[in-house]
N, C-alpha and C positions, 0 to 999 in steps of 0.2 A: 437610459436610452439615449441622450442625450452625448454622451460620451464615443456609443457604442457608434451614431451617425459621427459624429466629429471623424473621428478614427475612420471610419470607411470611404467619407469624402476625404479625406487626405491621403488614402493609399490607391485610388481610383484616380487621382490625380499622375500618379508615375508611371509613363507608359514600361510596363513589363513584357508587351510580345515574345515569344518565343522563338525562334527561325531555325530549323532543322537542318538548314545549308552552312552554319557557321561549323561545326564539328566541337565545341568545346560546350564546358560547363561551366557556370550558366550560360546558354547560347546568347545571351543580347546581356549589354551592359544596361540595361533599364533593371535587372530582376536583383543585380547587384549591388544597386541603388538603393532600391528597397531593400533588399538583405541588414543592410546599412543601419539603417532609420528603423529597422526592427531592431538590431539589436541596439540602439540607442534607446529605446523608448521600453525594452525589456529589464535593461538596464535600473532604470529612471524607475519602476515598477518596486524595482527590488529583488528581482528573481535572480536566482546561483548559476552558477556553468552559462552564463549565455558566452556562444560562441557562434561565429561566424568559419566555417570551413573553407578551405580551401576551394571548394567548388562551389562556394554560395549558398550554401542550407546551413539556417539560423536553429540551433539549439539551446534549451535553456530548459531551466528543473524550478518547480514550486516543491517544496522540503515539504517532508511530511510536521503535522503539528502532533501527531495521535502518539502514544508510549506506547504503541502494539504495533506488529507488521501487519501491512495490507498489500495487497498486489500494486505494482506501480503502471498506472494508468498515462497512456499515451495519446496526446491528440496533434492531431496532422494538416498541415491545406497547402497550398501550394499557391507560388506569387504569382507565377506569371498567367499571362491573359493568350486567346486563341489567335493564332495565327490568319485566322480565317475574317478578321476586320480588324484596321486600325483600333491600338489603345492610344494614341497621342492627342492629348489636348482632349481628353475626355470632357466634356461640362455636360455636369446631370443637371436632372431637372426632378423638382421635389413637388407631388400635389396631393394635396393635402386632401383627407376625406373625400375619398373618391366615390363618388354616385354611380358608377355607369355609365356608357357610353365610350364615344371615342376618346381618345387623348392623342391630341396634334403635337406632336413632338418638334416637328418642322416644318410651318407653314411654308418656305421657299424651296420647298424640296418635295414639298405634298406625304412625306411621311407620318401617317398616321395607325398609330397602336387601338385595336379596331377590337370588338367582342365575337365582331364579323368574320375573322381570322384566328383571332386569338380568345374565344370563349370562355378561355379558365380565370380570367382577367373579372368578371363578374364575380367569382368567389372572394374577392377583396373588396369588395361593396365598406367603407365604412375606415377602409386603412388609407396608411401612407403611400402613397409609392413615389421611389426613385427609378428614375427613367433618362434616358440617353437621349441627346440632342438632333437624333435621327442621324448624324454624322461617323459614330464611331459605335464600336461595343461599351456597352456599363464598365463589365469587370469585376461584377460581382461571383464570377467564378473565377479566382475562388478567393476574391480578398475580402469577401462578406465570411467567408471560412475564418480569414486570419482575422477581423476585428472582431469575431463572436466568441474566438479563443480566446485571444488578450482582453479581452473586457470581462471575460469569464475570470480567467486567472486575478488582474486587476481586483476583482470585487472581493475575493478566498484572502488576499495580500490584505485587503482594507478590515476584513470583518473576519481576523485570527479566533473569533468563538466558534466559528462552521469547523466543522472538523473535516480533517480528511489527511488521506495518505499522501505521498509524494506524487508529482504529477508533471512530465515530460512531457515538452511540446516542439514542435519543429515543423519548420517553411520551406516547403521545397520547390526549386526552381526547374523549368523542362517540361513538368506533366503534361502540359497540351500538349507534345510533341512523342509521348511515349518515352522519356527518358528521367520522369520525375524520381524515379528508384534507382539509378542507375549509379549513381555515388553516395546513397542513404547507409548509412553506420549505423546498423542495425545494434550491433554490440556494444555500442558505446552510447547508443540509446536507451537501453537497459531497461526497456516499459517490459509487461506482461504481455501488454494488449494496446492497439491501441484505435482511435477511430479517426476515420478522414472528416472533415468538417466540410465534406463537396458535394451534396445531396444539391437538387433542386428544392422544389415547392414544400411548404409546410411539413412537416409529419414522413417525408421519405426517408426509411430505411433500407437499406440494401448491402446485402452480402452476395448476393449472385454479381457475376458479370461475363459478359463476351470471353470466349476464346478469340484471339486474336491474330492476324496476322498481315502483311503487309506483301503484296506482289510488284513486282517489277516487270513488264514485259515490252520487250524489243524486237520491232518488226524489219528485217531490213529486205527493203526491197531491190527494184535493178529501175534506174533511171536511164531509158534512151530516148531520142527525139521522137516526138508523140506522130508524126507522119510517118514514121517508120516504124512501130512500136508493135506493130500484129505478132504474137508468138514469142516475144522480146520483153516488155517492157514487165514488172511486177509493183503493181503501185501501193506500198508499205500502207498508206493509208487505209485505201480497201479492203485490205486484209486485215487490219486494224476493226474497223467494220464488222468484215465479217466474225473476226472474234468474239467483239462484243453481241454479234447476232446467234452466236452458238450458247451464251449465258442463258438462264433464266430470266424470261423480263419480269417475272412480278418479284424478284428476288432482290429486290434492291430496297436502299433507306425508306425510299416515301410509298411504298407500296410493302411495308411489315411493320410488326409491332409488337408488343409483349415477349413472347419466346421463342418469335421468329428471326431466324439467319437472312443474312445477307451479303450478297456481292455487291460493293460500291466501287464506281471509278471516281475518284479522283482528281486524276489531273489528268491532259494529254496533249501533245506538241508532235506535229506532222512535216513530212514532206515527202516526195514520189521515194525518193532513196530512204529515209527512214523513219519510222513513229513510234513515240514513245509512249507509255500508257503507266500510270499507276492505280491500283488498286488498294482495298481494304479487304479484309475477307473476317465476317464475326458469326460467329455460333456459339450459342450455349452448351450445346451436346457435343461431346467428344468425337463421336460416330462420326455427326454428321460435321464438324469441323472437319475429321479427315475427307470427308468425302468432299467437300470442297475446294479443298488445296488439291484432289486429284483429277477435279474436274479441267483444272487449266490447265494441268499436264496431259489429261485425253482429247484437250484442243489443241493445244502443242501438237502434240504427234499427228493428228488429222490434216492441219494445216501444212506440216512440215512434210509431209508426203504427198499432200498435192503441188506445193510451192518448189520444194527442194527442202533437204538439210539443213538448218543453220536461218532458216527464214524469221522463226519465230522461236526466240530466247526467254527464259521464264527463271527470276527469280523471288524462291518465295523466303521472306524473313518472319521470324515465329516473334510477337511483339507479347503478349500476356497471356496466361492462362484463369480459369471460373477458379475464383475462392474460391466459392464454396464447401469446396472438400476440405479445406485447412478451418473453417467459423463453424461447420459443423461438432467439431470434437471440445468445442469451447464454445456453444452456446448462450452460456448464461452471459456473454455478453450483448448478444441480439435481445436478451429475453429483459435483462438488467436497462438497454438501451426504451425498449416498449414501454415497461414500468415508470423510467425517467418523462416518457412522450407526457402518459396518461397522468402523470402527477401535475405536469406542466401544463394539464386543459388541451393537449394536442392530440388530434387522432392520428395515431401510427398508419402510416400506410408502407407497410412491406412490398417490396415490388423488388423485380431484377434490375439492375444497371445496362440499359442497353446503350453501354459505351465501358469506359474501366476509368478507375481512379490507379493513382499511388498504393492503395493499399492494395492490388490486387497484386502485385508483383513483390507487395510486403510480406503479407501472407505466406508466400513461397519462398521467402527469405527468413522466415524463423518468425515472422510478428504477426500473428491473426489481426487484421485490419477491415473491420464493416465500413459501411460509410452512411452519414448522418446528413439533414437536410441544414442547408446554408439559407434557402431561403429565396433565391430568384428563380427567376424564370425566362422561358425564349434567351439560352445563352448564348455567346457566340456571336451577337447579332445588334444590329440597332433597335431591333423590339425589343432586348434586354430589360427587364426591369428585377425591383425585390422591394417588397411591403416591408416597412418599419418593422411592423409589429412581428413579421415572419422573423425577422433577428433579433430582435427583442428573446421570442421563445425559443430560439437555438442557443443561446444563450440560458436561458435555464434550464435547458435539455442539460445541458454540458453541465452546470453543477449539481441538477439533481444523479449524473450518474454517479461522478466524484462524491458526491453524500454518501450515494449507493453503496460504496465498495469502504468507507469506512465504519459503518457500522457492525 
C-alpha cells in the first residue's frame, strides 16, 4: 500500500491538463512529461516493449510465465487530468481514519468537503482519504488508474510463483477531451481484451456508456444603433436564448440520472452581432440519441424562418458510441471481472457510465474494453478525493483477474 500512495503522490504532482484548443497529440506538454517518468519507472520494473509513441502513449508488456496459451489481457488509464480545474501545484492532503463529518480542506477559502453535500463520503467511515487543498483538482482520474496498474504489475514482477499469461498495459494521453483513442495502436497492442482502470468509487463496473456527441451552434445576428433598431436590429444573444428556451429544461446534467439523456450547454460567448454556444448531446438509446441530434436541427429550421436564412448555423460532431453492443458477445469478461470484485471482499456494483471512457471507442476499434473502479470520487473538482484502501482493492481486482484467466 505504501508503494501504491508513494506512486500516486508523485504522479499528481505533474500537471497533465488536457486543452482541446492546441490541435495536437498529446495536447499539453505536462501529459508528455509524464509519459516520460512512466516509461522510466516501467523500465526500472523490468517489463519488455516499454515504449513511448510518437503521440505520447506509453506501452509496455508483463511476458507470460505459464508453458500453455492464455488470452492476452490488457489494462488501460489515461494521464491526463480535466480540463474543467487547474492540475498545477496540486498539494493533497492525507487524513487519516476518518470519523465523519466535515473535512476543511481550506480554511482561507471556507472550502469545505461536507456529508451535507457530499453524503457518500460517510461510507468511508474508518479509511484513509486523500483530498485536494481546495485549490485545484486531485487527479486521481485517472492517475490512481495508472499507480493501481503499475503497483499491480510491479507485485506479478516481484512474486514470479503467481502465475499468469502475458499482460499489455498502456497510458493514454486526451481522454478528457475525447481524443484519448484517437492515436491508440490497437494492433500493435495485441491484448484480447482489455480493461480501463477509470471507474469511480469502490466496486463500479461498467460496460454501458453515452452515445455521444458534441454541437456547435452559431447565431449571427444584425447589429444597428439601438435608437434606431425597431424592425432592424436582430440581437444574436436573444435568440441564443430563445434557443436554449425551445430545449427541454428538465433534460439536462443536474436534473437526470441513471439511463437518463441529456442536453448540456457548455460554454457560450455573446454579442448583438454574434453568439456562440457549445453543447454536449448523450443518450444511452440509439433512438433517442437520434432524436436528439434532430431536435437542434427542428430548432434550426423554426428560428431560421422567423429570423431569416443563415441566422442560426449547427454543427453537430458524432464523439463515441454505447459499448455495449461489442462487451456483450464477450461477456465472460464482465462476469470474470464480478468474480475478481467478490474474491477481493468488494461488492460489484454494475451501473452504466454516464460519461465515456477510452475504452468506448476501443471497443469499436477491435478491443472490447469494460471499465473498472480506480477508486475516487467527486472528480473533476476540488471536492476530489480517493480512500487508500479504495486502491488498495483495485489493486487486487486487477490481479485476481490476471489469476482469472491463467488457470
Amino acid at each position: 500500500m505504501t508503494a501504491l500512495v508513494e506512486r500516486f503522490l508523485r504522479y499528481i504532482k505533474v500537471n497533465t491538463q488536457s486543452d482541446e484548443t492546441t490541435g495536437i497529440t498529446p495536447s499539453t506538454k505536462g501529459q508528455l512529461a509524464l509519459a516520460n517518468i512512466l516509461e522510466e519507472e516501467l523500465n526500472k520494473i523490468g517489463l519488455q516493449e516499454v515504449v513511448v509513441s510518437e503521440y505520447g502513449y506509453v506501452y509496455a508488456t508483463l511476458p507470460s510465465n505459464l508453458d500453455k496459451k492464455t488470452p492476452v489481457i490488457g489494462f488501460i488509464a489515461h494521464m491526463d487530468t480535466s480540463p474543467d480545474m487547474s492540475g498545477e501545484n496540486v498539494n493533497p492532503q492525507i487524513f487519516h481514519n476518518y470519523q465523519g463529518g466535515d473535512i476543511v480542506l481550506n480554511k482561507n477559502l471556507n472550502v469545505i468537503l461536507s456529508p451535507k453535500q457530499f453524503p457518500e463520503v460517510l461510507q468511508y467511515k474508518g479509511n484513509t482519504l486523500i483530498t485536494t487543498d481546495g485549490t485545484t483538482l486531485l487527479g486521481a482520474d485517472d492517475k490512481a488508474g495508472i499507480a493501481e496498474i503499475i503497483t499491480a504489475i510491479e507485485y506479478l514482477k516481484r512474486h514470479p510463483e503467481i502465475k499468469h499469461g502475458k499482460v499489455r498495459v498502456a497510458f493514454t494521453p486526451d481522454e478528457e477531451i475525447g481524443e484519448g483513442a484517437n492515436h491508440f495502436d490497437v494492433k500493435y497492442f495485441g491484448a484480447d481484451f482489455a480493461y480501463t482502470i477509470d471507474g469511480g468509487a469502490i466496486g463500479e463496473l461498467e460496460y454501458e456508456n453515452f452515445n455521444a456527441a458534441g454541437a456547435k451552434v452559431k447565431i449571427s445576428g444584425r447589429n444597428v444603433h439601438p435608437g434606431y433598431a425597431k424592425n432592424k436590429m436582430i440581437n444574436s444573444m436573444l435568440v441564443a436564448n430563445e434557443f436554449l428556451s425551445m430545449l427541454p429544461s428538465d433534460e439536462v446534467p443536474e436534473k437526470t440520472e441513471n439511463y437518463e439523456g441529456f442536453f448540456h450547454l457548455t460554454d457560450i460567448k455573446g454579442s448583438v452581432e454574434e453568439t456562440f454556444m457549445s453543447f454536449i448531446i448523450r443518450d444511452f438509446f440509439e433512438d433517442n440519441f437520434s432524436k436528439r441530434k434532430g431536435k437542434f436541427k427542428e430548432i434550426q429550421d423554426v428560428l431560421n424562418k422567423k429570423y431569416g436564412e443563415g441566422t442560426v448555423d449547427i454543427t453537430i460532431k458524432e464523439q463515441y458510441k454505447n459499448m455495449k453492443e461489442k462487451i456483450e458477445p464477450v461477456m465472460h469478461m464482465v462476469e470474470t471481472a464480478i468474480r475478481a470484485m467478490k474474491t477481493a471482499g468488494v461488492k460489484p456494483k454494475v451501473k452504466p457510465i454516464r460519461g465515456g471512457t477510452d475504452g468506448a471507442r476501443l471497443s469499436f476499434m477491435g478491443l472490447p474494453t469494460p471499465n473498472i473502479f480506480a477508486g475516487g470520487e467527486n472528480f473533476h473538482g476540488k471536492y476530489e478525493y480517493i480512500p487508500i484502501e479504495s486502491m488498495n482493492k483495485s489493486v487486487e481486482v486487477i490481479l485476481n483477474i490476471i489469476s482469472s484467466y491463467a488457470i
